[in-house]
N, C-alpha and C positions, 0 to 999 in steps of 0.2 A: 563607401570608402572610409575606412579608420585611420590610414598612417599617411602623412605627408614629412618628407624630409627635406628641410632646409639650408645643402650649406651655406655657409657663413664669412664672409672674412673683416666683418664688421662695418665694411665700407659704406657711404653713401647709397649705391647702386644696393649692394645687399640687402639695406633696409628698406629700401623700397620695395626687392621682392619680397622682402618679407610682409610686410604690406598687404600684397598681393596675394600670399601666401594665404593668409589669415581672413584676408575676403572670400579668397576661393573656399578656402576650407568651410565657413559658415555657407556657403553656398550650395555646397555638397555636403553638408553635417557630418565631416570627419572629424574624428575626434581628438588625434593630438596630431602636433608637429615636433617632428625632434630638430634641433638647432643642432646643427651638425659642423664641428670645426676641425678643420686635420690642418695640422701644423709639422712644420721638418727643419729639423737643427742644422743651421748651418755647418758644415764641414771645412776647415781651414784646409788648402791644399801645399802649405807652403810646409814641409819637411822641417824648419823650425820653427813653426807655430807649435804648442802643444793641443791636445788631443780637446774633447770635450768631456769636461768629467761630471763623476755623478750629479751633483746638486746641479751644478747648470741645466741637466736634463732636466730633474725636479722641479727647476725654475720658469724653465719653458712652460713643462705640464702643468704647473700650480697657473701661471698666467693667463694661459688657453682658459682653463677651466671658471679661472675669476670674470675673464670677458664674456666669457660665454652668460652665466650665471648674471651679470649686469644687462647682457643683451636680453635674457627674458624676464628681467626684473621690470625693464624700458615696455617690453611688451606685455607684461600682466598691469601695467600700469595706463595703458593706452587703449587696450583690448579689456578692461576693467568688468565690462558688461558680457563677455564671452566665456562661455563651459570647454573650450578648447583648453586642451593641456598641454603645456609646453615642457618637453625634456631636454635635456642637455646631451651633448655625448659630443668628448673632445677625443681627439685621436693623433697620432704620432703615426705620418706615410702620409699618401697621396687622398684627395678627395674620393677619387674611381677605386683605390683597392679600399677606400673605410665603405664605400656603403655596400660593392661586394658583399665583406666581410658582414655588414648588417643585412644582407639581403638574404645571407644564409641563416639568421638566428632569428630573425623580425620582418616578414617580408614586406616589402613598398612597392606600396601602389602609383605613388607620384612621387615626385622630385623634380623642384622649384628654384632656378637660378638667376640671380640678374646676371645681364652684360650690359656694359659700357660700349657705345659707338661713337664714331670720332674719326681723329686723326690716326694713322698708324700704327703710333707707338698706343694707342689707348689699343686698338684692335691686337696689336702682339702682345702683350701683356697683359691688360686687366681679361681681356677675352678668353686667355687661354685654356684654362680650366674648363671655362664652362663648353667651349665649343669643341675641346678632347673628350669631355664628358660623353656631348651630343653623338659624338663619331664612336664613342669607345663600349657605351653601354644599351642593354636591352631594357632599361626601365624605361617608362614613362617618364617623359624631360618638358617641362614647361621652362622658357626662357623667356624671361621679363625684359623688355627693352631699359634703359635708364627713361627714371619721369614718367612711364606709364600710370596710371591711374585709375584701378579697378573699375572693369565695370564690368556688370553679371554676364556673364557667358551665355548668349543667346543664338547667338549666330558662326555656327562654324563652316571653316571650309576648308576642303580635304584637295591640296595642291598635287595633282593626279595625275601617270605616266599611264599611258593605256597599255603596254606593252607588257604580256603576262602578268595581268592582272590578278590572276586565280594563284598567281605565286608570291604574291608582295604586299597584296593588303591585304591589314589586319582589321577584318569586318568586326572581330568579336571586341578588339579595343578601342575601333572607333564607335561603336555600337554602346561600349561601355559608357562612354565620355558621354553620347547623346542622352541617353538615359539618367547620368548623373546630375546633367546640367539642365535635360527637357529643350535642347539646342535643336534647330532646322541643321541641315547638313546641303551644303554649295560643295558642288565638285568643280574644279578649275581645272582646265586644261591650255596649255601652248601647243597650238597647232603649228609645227612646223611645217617647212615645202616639202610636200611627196618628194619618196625617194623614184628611180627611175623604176625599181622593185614593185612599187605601188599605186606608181601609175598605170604598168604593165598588168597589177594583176590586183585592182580598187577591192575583192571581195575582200584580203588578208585586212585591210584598214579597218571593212564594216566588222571581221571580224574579232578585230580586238577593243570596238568599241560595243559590240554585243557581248563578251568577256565582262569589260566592265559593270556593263548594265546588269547583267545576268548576279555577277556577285554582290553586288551592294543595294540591290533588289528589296532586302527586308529593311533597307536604311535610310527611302525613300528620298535620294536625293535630289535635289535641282542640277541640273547639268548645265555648265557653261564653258564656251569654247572662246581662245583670245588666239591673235596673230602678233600679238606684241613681240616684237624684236628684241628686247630687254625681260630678261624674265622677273628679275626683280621688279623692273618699273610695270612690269602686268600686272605683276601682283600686288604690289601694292597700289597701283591703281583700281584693280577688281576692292580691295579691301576697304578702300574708303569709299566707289561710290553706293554699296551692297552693307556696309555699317556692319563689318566682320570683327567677331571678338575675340578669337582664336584659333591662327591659320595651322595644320595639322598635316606633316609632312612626315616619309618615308623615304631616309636616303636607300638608295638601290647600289648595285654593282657595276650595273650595268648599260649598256644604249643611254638614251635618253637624262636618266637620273645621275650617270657619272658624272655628265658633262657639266647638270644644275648641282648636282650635291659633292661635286669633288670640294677637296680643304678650301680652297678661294670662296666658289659657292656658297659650299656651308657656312661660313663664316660671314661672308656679304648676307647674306637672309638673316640669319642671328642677329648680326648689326643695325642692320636698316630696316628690317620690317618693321611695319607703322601700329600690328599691335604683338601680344605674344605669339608666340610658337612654341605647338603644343611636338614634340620629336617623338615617333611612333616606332619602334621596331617594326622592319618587315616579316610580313606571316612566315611561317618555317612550317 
C-alpha cells in the first residue's frame, strides 16, 4: 500500500483518525498520507444579500490551505520519528466528488474517516459525510470511532450475508487487507428463523453456506454463527469477546443486507461499533 487519504475537518474526532491513520499507515509501510480538505462557500439565498466576490473566494482557499499546512506541521511534529509523507490538497465541492476527482489522477487505496457517536444531532451532522461517503463510494473506507486508540490490526472479521456469496464478496480485497496486515480472518454470521422456503426445502440453506465456504476457501477463515436479535448488539458482542480490531462489512442491495445496511443501519454500525470498520465495495 502507498496512498492513504485523510479527510479532514480539523475536528477533535479528525485528529484522532488521523492518529489512526498514521499508525495504520506504519503498519502497512505506506508511504504517504494526503490530508485532504474540501471546503464550500456559503451561498446567501436572500435576493438582497450580495453575491460572493472574488477575494472572499481567495480568502476561503488561502484559509483551507493555511489549516491544512498547520494540521501537518502538528503532525510532522508528533510523528517526528516517521518516513511517511504528508501532502496537503485543499479543494472547493463536496469530500465524494474531491477524491473522485483524485482517484482519477492518483489512485487510493484507503480512505480513513472519523465519526462522532452520540446523541442525534452529533449522528445527523458531524456523521454525515462520512456515512454518504460510506454509502456513495467504491474505495476502501476505514471509519474510526471517536476515542479509538490504535491497536495493530490482527484480528479481523468479515460481517457476512450468505446469500449469493459468489456475487458480493470481495475475496481479492479482503485477501488484500489479510496480507497487508498478516491478520486471522472470523466470518460472522446472524442466523435468522428459516423461512417457510427453507424449511420446505433445508438443501437451498446448505447450499449457500457451501457458496460461502467454497469462495473464501484461499482466506482460511474461522466461521461463526450468532442468533442474536440485535445485529448491532451481536456484533459487538462477538467483537469484544474474540479481541476484533477491524470489523469488515459489505453493504448489499438486497434480502438480508438491505434490511442491516439500509441509511438507519449504516449509520448505527458506524456509530456504535466498539472498534473500526473497515467498508468494502461488493465484488462486480
Amino acid at each position: 500500500m502507498k496512498t492513504i487519504v485523510l479527510p479532514t475537518d480539523f475536528s477533535a474526532t479528525a485528529r484522532n483518525a488521523a492518529d489512526y491513520a498514521v499508525h495504520f499507515a506504519q503498519q502497512v509501510n505506506a508511504e504517504r498520507i494526503i490530508l485532504l480538505h474540501a471546503y464550500e462557500i456559503p451561498v446567501a439565498i436572500d435576493p438582497m444579500m450580495p453575491g460572493i466576490q472574488i477575494p472572499e473566494v481567495d480568502g476561503f482557499r488561502e484559509t483551507a490551505e493555511n489549516r491544512l499546512l498547520q494540521f501537518r506541521a502538528d503532525l510532522l511534529v508528533k510523528y517526528s520519528d516517521t518516513k511517511i509523507i504528508f501532502d496537503t490538497l485543499a479543494v472547493y465541492g463536496s469530500i465524494l466528488s474531491a477524491l473522485e476527482d483524485l482517484q482519477e489522477k492518483d489512485p487510493i487505496e484507503l480512505v480513513v474517516m472519523g465519526i462522532t457517536g452520540g446523541g442525534a444531532l452529533e449522528e445527523t451532522l458531524i456523521g454525515s459525510n462520512t456515512v454518504h461517503i460510506a454509502e456513495n463510494t467504491s474505495l476502501p473506507l476505514i471509519i474510526v470511532p471517536a476515542n479509538t486508540v490504535f491497536k495493530p490490526v490482527k484480528k479481523l472479521m468479515f460481517a457476512c450475508d450468505f446469500n449469493d456469496a459468489e456475487k458480493y464478496i470481495p475475496v481479492n480485497q479482503i485477501a488484500a487487507f489479510q496480507q497487508l496486515t498478516g491478520s486471522s480472518l472470523d466470518v460472522f454470521n446472524i442466523e435468522g428463523e428459516p423461512s417457510e422456503f427453507e424449511e420446505t426445502f433445508p438443501g437451498t440453506v446448505m447450499g449457500e453456506s457451501f457458496a460461502v465456504h467454497t469462495v473464501m476457501d484461499t482466506l482460511n477463515p474461522t466461521y461463526h454463527f450468532s442468533h442474536a436479535k440485535n445485529f448491532l448488539d451481536g456484533v459487538n458482542q462477538f467483537v469484544d469477546e474474540k479481541g476484533i480490531d477491524l470489523v469488515i462489512t459489505v453493504p448489499k442491495e438486497h434480502n438480508f443486507f438491505e434490511r442491516i445496511f439500509s441509511s438507519s443501519h449504516t449509520k448505527k454500525l458506524a456509530f456504535h461499533s466498539h472498534v473500526p470498520v473497515l467498508v468494502l465495495s461488493r465484488q462486480d
